[in-house]
VOBA-521327 format. One record per residue (C-alpha): residue in three letters; z, y, x. Coordinates in steps of 0.001 Angstrom, whole numbers. Layout:
[r 'Ala',[Z,Y,X]] ...
end
This chain:
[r 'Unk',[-4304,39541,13670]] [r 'Unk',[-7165,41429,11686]] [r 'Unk',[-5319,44767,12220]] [r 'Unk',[-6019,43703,16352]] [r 'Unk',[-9560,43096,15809]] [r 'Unk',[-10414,45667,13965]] [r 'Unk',[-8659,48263,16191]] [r 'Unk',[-10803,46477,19234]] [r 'Unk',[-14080,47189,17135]] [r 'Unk',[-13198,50452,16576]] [r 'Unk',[-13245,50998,19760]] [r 'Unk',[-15892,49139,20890]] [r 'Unk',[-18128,51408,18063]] [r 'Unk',[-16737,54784,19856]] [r 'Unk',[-17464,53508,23349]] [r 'Unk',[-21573,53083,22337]] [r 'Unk',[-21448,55632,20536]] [r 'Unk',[-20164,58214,23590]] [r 'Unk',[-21648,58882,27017]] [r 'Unk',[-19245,60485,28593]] [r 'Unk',[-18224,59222,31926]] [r 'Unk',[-14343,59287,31171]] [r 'Unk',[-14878,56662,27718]] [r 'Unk',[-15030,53653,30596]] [r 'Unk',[-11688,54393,31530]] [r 'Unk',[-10190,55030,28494]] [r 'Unk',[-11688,51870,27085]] [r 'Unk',[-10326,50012,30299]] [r 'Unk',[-6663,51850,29255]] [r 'Unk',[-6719,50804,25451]] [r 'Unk',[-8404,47181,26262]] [r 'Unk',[-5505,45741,28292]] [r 'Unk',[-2401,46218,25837]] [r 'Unk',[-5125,45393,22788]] [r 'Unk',[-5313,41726,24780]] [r 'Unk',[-1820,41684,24919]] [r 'Unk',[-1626,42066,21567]] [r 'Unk',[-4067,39896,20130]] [r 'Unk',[-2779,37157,22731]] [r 'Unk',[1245,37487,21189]] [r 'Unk',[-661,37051,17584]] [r 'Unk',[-2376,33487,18865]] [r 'Unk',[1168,32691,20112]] [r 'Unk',[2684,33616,17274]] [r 'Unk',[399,31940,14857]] [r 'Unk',[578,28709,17035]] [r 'Unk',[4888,28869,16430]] [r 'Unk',[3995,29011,12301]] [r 'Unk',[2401,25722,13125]] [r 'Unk',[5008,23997,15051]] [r 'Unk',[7941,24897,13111]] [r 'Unk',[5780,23745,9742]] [r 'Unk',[5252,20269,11259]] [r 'Unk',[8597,20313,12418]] [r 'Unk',[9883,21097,8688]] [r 'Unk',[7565,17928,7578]] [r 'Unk',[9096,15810,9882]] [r 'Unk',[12809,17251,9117]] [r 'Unk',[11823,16224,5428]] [r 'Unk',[11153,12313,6685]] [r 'Unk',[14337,12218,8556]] [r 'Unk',[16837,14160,6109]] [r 'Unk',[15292,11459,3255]] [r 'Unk',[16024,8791,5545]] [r 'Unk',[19538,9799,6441]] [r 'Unk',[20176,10894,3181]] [r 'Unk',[19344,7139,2102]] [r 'Unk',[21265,5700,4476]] [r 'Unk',[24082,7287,3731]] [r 'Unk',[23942,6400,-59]] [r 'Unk',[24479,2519,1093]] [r 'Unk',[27006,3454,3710]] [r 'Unk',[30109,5254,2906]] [r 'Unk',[31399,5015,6543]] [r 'Unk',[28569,6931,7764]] [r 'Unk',[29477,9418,9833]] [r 'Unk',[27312,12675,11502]] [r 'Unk',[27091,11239,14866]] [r 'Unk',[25591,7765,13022]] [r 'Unk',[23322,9448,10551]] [r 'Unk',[21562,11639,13606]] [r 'Unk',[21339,8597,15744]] [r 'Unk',[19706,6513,12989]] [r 'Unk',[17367,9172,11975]] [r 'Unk',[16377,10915,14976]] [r 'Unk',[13684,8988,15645]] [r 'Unk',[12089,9891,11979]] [r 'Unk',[11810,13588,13677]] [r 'Unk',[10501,12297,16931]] [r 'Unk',[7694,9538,15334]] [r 'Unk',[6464,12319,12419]] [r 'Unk',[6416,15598,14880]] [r 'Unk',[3223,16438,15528]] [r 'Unk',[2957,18935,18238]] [r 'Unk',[5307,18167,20983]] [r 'Unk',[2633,18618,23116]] [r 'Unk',[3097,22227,22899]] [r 'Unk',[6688,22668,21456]] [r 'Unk',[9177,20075,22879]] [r 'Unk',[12447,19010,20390]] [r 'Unk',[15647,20396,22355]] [r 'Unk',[17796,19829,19638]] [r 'Unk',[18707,17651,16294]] [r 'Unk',[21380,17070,14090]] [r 'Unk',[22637,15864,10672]] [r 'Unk',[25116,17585,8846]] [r 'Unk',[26795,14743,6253]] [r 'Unk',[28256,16900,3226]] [r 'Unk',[29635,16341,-407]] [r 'Unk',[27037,16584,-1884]] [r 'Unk',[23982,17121,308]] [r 'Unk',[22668,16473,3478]] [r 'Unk',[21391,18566,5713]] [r 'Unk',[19259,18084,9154]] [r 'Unk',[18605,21187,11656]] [r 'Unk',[16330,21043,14884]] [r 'Unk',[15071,23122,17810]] [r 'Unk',[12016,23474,19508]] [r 'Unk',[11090,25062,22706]] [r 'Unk',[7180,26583,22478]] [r 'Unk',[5886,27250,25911]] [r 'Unk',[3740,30281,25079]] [r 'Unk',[351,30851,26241]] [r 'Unk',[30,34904,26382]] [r 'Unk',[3267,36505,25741]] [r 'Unk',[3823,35178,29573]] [r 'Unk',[2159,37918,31336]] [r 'Unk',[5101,39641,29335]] [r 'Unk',[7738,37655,30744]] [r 'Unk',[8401,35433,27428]] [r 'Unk',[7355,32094,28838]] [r 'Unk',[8656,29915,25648]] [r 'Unk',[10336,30715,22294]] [r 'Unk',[12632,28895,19947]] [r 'Unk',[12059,27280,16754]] [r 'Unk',[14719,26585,14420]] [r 'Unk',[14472,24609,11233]] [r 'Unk',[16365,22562,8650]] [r 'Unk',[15800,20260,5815]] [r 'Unk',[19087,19824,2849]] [r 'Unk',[18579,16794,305]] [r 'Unk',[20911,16570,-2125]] [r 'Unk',[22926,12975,-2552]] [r 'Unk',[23001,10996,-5270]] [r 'Unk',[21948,7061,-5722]] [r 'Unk',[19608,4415,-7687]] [r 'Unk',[19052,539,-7244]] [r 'Unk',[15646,-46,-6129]] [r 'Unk',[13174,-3561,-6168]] [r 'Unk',[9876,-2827,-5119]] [r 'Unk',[6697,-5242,-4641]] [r 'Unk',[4174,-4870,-2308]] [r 'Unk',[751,-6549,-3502]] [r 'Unk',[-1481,-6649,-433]] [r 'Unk',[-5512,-7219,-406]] [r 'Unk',[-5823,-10139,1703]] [r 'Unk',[-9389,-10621,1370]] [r 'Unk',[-12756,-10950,3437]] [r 'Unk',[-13541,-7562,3145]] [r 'Unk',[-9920,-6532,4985]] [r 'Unk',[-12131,-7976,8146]] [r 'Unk',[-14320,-4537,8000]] [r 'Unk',[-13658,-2316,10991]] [r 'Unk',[-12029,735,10045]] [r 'Unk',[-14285,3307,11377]] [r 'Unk',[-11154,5749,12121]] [r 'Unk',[-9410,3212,14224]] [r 'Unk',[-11724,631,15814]] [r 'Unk',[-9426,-2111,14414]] [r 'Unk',[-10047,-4611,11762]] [r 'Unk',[-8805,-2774,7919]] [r 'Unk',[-6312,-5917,7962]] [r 'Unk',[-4896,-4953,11142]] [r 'Unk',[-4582,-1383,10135]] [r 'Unk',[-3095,-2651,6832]] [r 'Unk',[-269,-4859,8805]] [r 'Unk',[1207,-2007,11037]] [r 'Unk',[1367,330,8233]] [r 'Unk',[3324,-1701,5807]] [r 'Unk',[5610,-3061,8590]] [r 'Unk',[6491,484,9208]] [r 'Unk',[6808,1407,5407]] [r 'Unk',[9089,-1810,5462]] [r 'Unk',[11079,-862,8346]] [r 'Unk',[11346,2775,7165]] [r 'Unk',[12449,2283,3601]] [r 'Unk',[14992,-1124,3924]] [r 'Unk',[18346,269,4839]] [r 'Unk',[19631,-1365,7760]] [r 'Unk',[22592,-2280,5379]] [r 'Unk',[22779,-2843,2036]] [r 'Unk',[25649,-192,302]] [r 'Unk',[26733,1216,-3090]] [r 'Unk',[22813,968,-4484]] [r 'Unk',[20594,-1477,-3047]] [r 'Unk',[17022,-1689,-1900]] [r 'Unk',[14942,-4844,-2376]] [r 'Unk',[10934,-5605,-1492]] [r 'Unk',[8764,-8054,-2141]] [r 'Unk',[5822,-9315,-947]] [r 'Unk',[2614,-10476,-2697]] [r 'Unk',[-253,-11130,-316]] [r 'Unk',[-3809,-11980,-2339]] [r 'Unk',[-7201,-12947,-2190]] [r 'Unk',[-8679,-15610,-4476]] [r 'Unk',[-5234,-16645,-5748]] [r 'Unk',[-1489,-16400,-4283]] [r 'Unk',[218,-18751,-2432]] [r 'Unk',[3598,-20266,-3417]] [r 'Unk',[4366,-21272,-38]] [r 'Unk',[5750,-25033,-1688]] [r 'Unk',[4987,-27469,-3602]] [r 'Unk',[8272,-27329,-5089]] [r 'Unk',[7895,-23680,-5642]] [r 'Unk',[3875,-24090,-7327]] [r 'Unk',[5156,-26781,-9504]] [r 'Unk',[7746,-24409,-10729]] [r 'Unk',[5072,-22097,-11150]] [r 'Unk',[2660,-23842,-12877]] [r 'Unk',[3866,-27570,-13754]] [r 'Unk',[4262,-30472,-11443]] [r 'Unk',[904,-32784,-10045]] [r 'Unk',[612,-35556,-11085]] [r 'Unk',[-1697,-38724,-9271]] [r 'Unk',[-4887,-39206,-9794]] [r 'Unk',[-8326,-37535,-11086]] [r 'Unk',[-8743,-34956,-14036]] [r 'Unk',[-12277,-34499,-15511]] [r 'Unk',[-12420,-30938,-16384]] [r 'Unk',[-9067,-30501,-17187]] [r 'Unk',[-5390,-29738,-14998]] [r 'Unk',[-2464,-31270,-14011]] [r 'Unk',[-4021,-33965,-11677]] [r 'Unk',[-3865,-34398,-7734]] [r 'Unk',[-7648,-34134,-7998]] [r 'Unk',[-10213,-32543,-10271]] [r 'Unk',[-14038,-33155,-11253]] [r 'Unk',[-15746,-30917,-12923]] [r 'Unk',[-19951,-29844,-13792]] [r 'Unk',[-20836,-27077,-11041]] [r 'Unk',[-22596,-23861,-12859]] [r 'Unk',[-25980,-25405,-13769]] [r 'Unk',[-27561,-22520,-12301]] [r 'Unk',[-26189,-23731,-8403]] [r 'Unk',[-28652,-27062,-8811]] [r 'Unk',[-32143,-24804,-10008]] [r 'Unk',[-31130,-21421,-8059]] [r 'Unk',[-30006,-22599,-4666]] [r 'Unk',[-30739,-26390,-3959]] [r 'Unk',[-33729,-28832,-4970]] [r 'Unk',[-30810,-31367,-4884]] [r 'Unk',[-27777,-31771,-5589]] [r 'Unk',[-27374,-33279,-1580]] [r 'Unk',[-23870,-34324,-783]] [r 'Unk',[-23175,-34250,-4325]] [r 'Unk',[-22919,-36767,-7520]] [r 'Unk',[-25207,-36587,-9990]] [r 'Unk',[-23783,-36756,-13762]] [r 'Unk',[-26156,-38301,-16932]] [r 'Unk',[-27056,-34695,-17311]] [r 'Unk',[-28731,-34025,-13915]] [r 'Unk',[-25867,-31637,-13226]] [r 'Unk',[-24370,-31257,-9902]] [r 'Unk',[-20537,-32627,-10126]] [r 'Unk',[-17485,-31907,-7198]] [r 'Unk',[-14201,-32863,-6620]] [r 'Unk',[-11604,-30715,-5263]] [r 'Unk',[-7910,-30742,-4457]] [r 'Unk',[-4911,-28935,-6394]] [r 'Unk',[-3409,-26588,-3575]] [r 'Unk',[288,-24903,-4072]] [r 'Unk',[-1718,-21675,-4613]] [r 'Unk',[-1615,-20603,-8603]] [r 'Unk',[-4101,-18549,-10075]] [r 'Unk',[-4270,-16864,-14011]] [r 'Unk',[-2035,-17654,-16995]] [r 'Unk',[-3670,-18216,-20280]] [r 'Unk',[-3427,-18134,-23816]] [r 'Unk',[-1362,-16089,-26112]] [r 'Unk',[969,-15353,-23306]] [r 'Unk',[-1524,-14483,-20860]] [r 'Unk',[-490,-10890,-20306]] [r 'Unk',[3419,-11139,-20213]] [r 'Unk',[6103,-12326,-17672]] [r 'Unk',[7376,-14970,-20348]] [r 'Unk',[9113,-18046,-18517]] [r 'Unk',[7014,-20766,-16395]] [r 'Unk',[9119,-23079,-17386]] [r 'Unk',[7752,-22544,-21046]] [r 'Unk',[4540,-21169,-20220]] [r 'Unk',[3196,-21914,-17167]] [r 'Unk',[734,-20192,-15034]] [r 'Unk',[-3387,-21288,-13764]] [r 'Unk',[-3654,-24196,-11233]] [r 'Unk',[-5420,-24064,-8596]] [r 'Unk',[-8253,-26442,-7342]] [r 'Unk',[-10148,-25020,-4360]] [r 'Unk',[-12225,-26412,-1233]] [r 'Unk',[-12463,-25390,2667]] [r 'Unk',[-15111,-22761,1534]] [r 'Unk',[-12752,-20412,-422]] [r 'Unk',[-8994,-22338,301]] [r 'Unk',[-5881,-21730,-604]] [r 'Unk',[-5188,-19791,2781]] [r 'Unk',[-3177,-16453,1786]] [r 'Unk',[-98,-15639,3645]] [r 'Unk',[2474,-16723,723]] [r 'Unk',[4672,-14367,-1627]] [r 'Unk',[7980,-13712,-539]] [r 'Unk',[10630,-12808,-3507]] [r 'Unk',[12976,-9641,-3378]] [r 'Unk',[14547,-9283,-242]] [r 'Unk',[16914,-7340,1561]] [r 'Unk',[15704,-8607,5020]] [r 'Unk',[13534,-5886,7076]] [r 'Unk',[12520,-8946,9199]] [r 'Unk',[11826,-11837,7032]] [r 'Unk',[9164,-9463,5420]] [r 'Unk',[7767,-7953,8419]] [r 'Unk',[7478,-11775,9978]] [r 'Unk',[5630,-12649,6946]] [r 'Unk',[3549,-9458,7146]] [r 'Unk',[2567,-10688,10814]] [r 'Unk',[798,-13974,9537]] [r 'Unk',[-1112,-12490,7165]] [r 'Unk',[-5340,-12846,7454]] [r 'Unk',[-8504,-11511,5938]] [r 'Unk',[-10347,-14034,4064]] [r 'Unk',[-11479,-15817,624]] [r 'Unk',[-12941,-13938,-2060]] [r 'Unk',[-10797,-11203,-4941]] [r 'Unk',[-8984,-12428,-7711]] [r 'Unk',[-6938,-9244,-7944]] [r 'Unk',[-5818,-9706,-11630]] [r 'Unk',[-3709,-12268,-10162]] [r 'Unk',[-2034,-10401,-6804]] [r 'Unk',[-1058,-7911,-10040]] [r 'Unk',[247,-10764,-12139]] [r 'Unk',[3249,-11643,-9116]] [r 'Unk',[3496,-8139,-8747]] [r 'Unk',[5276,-7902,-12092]] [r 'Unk',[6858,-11312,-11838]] [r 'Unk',[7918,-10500,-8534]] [r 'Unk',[10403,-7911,-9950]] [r 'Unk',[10228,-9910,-13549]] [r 'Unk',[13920,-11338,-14494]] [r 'Unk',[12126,-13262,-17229]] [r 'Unk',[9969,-15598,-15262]] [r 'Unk',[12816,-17590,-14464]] [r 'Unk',[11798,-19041,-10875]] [r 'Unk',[13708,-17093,-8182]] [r 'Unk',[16844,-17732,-6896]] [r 'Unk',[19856,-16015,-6105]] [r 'Unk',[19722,-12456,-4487]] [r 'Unk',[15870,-12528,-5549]] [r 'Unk',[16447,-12366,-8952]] [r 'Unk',[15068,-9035,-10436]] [r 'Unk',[17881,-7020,-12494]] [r 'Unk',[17591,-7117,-16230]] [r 'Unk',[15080,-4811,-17634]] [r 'Unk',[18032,-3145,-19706]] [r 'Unk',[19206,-1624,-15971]] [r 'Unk',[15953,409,-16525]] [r 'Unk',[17669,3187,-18976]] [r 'Unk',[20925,2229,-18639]] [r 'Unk',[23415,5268,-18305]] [r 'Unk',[25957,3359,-15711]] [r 'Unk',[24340,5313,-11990]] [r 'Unk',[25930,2241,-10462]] [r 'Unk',[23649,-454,-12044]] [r 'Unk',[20876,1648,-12955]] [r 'Unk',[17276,526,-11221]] [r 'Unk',[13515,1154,-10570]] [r 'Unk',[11464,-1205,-10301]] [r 'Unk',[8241,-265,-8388]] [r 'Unk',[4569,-1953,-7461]] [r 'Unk',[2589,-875,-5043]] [r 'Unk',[-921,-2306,-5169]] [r 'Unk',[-3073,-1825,-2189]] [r 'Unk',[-7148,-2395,-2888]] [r 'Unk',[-10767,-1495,-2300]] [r 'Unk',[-11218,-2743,-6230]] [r 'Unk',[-14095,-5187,-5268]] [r 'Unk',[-12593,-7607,-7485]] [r 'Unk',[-15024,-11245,-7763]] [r 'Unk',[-13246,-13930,-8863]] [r 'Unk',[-11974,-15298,-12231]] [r 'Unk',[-11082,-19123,-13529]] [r 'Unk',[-11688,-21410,-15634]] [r 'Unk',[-9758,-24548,-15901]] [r 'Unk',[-8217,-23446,-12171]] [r 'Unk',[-11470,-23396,-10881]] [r 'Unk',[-13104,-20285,-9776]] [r 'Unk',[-15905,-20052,-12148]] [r 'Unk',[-19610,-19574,-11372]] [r 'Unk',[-20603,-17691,-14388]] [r 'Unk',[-20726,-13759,-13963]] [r 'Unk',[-17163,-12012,-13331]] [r 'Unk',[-18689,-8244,-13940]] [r 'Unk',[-17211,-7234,-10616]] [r 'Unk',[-19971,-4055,-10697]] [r 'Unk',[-20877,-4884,-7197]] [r 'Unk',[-24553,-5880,-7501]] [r 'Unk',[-26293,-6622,-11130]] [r 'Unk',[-27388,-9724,-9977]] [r 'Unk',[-25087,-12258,-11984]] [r 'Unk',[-25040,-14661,-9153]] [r 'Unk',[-24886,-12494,-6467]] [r 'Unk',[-20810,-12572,-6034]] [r 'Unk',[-21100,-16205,-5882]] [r 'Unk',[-22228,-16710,-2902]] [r 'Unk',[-21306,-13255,-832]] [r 'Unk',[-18151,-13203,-2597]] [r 'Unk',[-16754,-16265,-3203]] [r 'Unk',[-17532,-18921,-975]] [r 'Unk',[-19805,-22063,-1729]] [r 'Unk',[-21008,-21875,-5039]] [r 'Unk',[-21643,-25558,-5183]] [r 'Unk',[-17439,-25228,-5431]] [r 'Unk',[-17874,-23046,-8649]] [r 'Unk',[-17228,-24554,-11909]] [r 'Unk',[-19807,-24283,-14742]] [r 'Unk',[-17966,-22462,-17738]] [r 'Unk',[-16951,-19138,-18297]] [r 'Unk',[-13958,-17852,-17113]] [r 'Unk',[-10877,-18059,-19598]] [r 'Unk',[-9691,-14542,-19986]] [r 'Unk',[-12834,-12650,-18910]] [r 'Unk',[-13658,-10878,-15787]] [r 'Unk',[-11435,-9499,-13307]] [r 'Unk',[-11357,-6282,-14634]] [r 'Unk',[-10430,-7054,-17945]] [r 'Unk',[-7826,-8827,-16885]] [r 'Unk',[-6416,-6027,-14139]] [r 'Unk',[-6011,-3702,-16907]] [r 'Unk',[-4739,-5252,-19656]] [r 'Unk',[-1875,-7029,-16805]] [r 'Unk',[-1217,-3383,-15026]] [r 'Unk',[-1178,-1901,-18583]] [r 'Unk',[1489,-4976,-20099]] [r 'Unk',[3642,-4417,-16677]] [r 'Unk',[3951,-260,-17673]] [r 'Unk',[5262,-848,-20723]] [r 'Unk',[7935,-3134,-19627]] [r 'Unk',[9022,-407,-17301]] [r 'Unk',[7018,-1236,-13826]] [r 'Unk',[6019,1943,-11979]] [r 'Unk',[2723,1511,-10241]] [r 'Unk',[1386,3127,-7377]] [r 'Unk',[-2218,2084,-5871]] [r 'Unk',[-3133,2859,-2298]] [r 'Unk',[-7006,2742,-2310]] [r 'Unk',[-9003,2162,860]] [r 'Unk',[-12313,1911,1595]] [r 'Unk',[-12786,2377,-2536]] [r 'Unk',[-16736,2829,-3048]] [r 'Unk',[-16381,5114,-5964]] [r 'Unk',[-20006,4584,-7175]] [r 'Unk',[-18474,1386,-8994]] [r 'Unk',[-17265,2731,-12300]] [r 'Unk',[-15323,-471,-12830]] [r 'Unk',[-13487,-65,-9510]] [r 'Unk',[-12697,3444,-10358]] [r 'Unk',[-11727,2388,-13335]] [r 'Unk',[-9166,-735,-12122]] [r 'Unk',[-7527,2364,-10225]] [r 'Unk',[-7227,4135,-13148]] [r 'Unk',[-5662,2090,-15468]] [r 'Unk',[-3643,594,-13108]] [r 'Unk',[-1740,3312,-11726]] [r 'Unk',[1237,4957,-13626]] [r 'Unk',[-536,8365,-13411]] [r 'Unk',[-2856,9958,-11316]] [r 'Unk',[-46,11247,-9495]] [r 'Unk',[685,7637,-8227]] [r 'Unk',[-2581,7080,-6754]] [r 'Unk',[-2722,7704,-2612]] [r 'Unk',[-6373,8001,-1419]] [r 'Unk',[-6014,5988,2261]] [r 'Unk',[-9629,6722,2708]] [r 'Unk',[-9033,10712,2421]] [r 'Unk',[-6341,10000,5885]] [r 'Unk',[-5505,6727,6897]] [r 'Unk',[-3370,3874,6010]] [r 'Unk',[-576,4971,7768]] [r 'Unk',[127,8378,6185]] [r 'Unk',[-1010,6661,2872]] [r 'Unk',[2417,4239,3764]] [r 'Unk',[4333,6897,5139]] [r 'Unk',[3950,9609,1897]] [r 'Unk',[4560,6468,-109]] [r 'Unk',[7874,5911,2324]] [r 'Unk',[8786,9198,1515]] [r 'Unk',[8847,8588,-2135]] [r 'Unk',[10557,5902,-2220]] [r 'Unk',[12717,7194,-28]] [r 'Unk',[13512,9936,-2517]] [r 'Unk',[13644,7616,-5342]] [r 'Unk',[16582,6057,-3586]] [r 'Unk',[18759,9122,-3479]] [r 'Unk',[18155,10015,-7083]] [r 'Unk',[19537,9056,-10573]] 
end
């Protein structure tokens, strides 16, 4: 292309230079095949571009037949092009200008291989008679096979209701298609020689057991009546942060008064749970032993999060849970990551059946049939604002590095703050917690992607959380940098690979 340019200039520098009569024609001669030229090189640089998307989208579909055909023996060629053709079709890029004519997967040995056409209707080299020209390309994976249990640990919280300036749509809306379409993408239709399990752990101020039978499990069983600053009751009382009574009310209106001039409430337990403490705070040790934070919470900041579903195999029971999910309530992220362990924990001891994580010894074992990953995928903005004490979402300062006013999350973040106990929370802030949690699940053997979006990296903490939470900075996907669909689909990809490799 520069070699056309600069013979154009060259001749354009002659032509002023010159005034004979006969340099108009010559120019005329030399300009029209110089066109010609330059015109093939726009055509030809515009193929380069097709047949690299259509390599990237080759890549998509070869990892998706290649997975498929790890958990189906019986596949055949016919099945694996039907089933992944339309990984080619969604992920190509340019069929605007370069239709697909052709596609097909090649099921080998020991590999798997895709090929494809494309037709480029040409823009210049038409005037020459070449009106289009073919693209070929392929994409070979090689076969192999792992177990894997992934969770998904969702950010269910008011800020999700932002609009997502790239869109239009609410960041929660955005957030829904793409992990319906990760789902959908990575869950094999079938489950084969290795399987693939996902879970799913929506958050916001706490996460939602969906039962009562299923919170009691979690974190004891209620039991009638009224607890003064304490758990295990139907009901609890408790002092509201003293500050609430002299910073934002000349009364405590609505509300009892105690012998202390304090402002008291009483709020209901909810089948939400919330942080585990004591010596066992940061470890998946059983519930039945050790059981996690209750929660207490009123219609300001509820218990309203779309609950967790355990490991499953079914594409549509998570995707219909996916569908219900809402933006609301205030952060406690260190306890979306806490389910994300136990979510593919075999230690916590409260899942059933085909939801029960494998064994943390299938982790390094050297038997490719029973060998597994287990995989959490956190997805965040890091604004987290919310930490307990005594299951109560405490009023006292959580550090969340959002304003320096200590009060300030209370009431933008976190609901009412007449609903805020007045003690400090239990394990710390937030962000404490997050890391020492994310950094207790790595060493059992969880790998840890985070998917940030809408991060404002002018909060060290935030940054931070990312940081420490993630396996390695390779396993941090910047959502903000594209969108929350490619941020899905490159982590679709990956696991995607992870499934066809020991």
């Amino acid at each position: 292309m520069n070699l056309v340019i600069n013979c154009v200039l060259t001749v354009m520098r002659r032509f002023i230079r010159h005034d004979r009569g006969n340099m108009s024609l010559i120019l005329g001669l030399c300009l029209a095949p110089l066109m010609v030229c330059a015109g093939v090189a726009v055509d030809y640089v515009r193929a380069l571009n097709a047949r690299t998307q259509l390599i990237a989208a080759l890549d998509t579909a070869t990892l998706y037949a290649a997975a498929y055909s790890a958990n189906n023996a019986s596949a055949t060629d016919a099945s694996l092009t039907t089933i992944s053709k339309a990984y080619v079709t969604q992920n190509y890029e340019n069929a605007g200008d370069a239709q697909i004519t052709s596609f097909s997967v090649k099921n080998g040995t020991t590999s798997i291989t895709s090929t494809a056409s494309i037709k480029l209707t040409t823009y210049f080299m038409a005037v020459g008679g070449y009106t289009t020209m073919n693209l070929n390309a392929s994409s070979t994976v090689l076969k192999s096979g792992i177990n894997l249990e992934v969770a998904l640990v969702l950010d269910n919280t008011n800020s999700m209701n932002s609009i997502n300036a790239k869109t239009g749509n609410s960041a929660i809306t955005d957030l829904k298609a793409a992990a319906q379409k990760f789902i959908t993408t990575v869950m094999p239709a079938t489950q084969g020689t290795y399987y693939t399990k996902i879970a799913l752990v929506p958050y916001n101020n706490s996460v939602n057991m969906g039962t009562a039978v299923m919170a009691a499990a979690a974190r004891g069983a209620v039991q009638s009546g009224t607890s003064n600053n304490g758990v295990g009751k139907a009901f609890q009382q408790f002092n509201t942060s003293s500050t609430y009574k002299a910073s934002y009310s000349s009364s405590c209106d609505n509300y009892s008064n105690n012998s202390n001039n304090v402002c008291q409430e009483t709020l209901p337990v909810t089948n939400c749970v919330t942080e585990r403490t004591g010596a066992t705070a940061y470890t998946d040790a059983s519930m039945s032993v050790y059981p996690v934070g209750w929660n207490y919470a009123g219609s300001a900041n509820g218990c309203t999060v779309t609950p967790v579903i355990p490991l499953s195999t079914s594409a549509t029971i998570l995707n219909t849970a996916i569908t219900t999910m809402a933006a609301s309530n205030s952060t406690a992220g260190q306890v979306g990551l806490a389910w994300g362990w136990y979510a593919l924990s075999p230690n916590v001891g409260i899942w059933s059946g085909s939801s029960i994580p494998a064994g943390y010894d299938k982790l390094t074992t050297t038997d490719p049939a029973t060998k597994v990953r287990k995989v959490m995928v956190i997805m965040t903005d890091g604004e987290y604002n919310s930490a307990y004490c005594k299951g109560v979402i405490t009023g006292y300062d959580t550090t969340n590095g959002s304003s320096g006013n200590p009060y300030y999350w209370s009431v933008v973040g976190s609901g009412d703050p007449s609903q805020h106990i007045g003690c400090a929370p239990t394990n710390g802030d937030s962000y404490t917690q997050s890391a020492a949690m994310c950094g207790a699940a790595q060493d059992a053997g969880i790998e840890i992607y985070v998917i940030t979006f809408q991060l404002n990296k002018s909060y060290q903490k935030r940054v931070d959380l990312v940081n420490n939470c993630a396996t390695d900075s390779s396993h941090i996907i910047d959502a903000d940098s594209t969108s929350l669909d490619a941020a899905f689909s490159s982590l679709a990809n990956q696991i995607l690979a992870m499934r066809i490799s020991s």
